[in-house]
C-alpha positions in Angstrom: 0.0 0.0 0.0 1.6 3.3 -1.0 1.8 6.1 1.6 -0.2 9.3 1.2 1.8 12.4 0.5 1.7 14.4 3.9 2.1 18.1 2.2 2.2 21.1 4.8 1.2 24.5 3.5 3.7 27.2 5.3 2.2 31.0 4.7 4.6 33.9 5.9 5.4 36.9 4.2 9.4 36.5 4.8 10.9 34.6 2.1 14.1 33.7 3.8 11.5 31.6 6.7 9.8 29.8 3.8 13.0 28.5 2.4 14.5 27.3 5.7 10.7 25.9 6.5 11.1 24.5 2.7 14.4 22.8 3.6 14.0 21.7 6.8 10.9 19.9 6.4 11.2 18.6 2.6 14.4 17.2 4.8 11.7 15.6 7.5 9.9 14.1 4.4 7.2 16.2 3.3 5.7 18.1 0.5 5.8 21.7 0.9 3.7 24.4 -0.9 4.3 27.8 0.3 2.3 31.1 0.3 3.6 34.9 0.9 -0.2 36.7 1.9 -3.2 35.4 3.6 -5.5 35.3 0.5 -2.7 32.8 -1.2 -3.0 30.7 1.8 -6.7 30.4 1.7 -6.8 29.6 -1.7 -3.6 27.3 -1.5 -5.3 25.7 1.6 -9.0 25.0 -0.3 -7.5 23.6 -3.6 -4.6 21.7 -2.4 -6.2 20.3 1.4 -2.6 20.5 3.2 -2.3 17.6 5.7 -1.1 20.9 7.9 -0.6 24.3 8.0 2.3 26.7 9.7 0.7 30.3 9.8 2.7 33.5 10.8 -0.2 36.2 12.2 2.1 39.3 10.5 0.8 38.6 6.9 0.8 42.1 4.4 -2.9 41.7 3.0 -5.2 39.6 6.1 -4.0 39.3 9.7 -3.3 35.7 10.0 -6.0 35.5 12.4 -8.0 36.4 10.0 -7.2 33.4 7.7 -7.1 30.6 11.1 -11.0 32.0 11.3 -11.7 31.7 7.4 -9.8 28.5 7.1 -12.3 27.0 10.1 -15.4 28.0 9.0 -14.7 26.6 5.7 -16.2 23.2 5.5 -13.0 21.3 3.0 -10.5 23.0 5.7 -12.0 22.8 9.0 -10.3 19.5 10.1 -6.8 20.8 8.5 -5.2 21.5 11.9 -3.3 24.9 12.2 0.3 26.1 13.9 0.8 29.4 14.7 4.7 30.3 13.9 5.2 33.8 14.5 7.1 37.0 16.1 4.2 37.4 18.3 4.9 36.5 22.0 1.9 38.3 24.0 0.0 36.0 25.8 -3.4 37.8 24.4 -2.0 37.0 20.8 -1.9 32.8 21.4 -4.8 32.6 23.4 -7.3 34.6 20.5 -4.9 32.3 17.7 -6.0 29.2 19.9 -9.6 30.5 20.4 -9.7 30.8 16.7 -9.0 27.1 16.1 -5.1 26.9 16.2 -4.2 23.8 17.2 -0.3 24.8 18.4 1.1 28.1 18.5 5.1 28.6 18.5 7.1 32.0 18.7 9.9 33.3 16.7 13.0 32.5 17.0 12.1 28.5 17.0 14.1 25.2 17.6 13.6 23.7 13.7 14.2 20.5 15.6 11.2 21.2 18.2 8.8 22.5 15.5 9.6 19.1 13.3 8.4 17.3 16.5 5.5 19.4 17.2 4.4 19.0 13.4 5.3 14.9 13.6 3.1 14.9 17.0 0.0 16.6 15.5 0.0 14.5 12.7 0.2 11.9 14.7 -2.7 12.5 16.4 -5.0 13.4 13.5 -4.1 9.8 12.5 -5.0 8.1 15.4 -8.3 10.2 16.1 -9.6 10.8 19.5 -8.3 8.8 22.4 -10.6 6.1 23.6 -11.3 5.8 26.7 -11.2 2.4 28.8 -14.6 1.4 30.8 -14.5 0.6 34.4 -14.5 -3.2 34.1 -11.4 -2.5 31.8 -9.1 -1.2 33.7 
């Protein structure tokens, strides 16, 4: 059985971040598609269905907030889940980007290493679904 291509879709308006993302996680094993502005993203996001999404917030048409909201509400990118990678540090900033539907949020400067495992962790997840929980007699 062949494996499904895991692509991640990294939007941020800083070219030299997309082409260390680009590196580092084409180097982890996946497919990358990248977008500069929000709008790209969205419409990146709807025709391509990323396995995942890294989103700065700073974005020069649309607040990234902006597009973790549209990218929820729409029903083909709901489920895609959604790190936050950006400059923004204020408490007030990851708690509306988590509110929003954000799955992870992780400041600049980041650990490439630490994001690859947040990344490999959330997919992880989304493969294995909710967690069950045992009954009484089972445990």
């Amino acid at each position: 059985m062949e494996k499904k291509e895991t692509v991640i879709l990294c939007v941020d308006d800083d070219a030299h971040i997309l082409e260390l993302l680009t590196y580092v996680l084409e180097g982890a094993g996946y497919t990358v598609i990248n977008a500069r502005s929000g709008f790209d993203a969205i419409a990146l996001a709807i025709s391509r269905k990323p396995s995942l999404v890294l989103l700065d917030l700073i974005l020069p048409d649309i607040p990234g907030e902006e597009v973790c909201r549209r990218l929820k509400k729409h029903a083909s990118t709901s489920e895609i889940p959604i790190i936050v990678l950006t400059v923004k540090s204020d408490e007030l900033d990851m708690v509306r980007a988590l509110e929003l539907g954000a799955d992870d949020y992780v400041t600049k400067p980041f650990s490439v290493r630490v994001l690859v495992a947040r990344i490999n962790a959330l997919l992880r997840r989304r493969e294995m679904g909710p967690p069950r929980i045992p009954e009484d007699n089972e445990t």
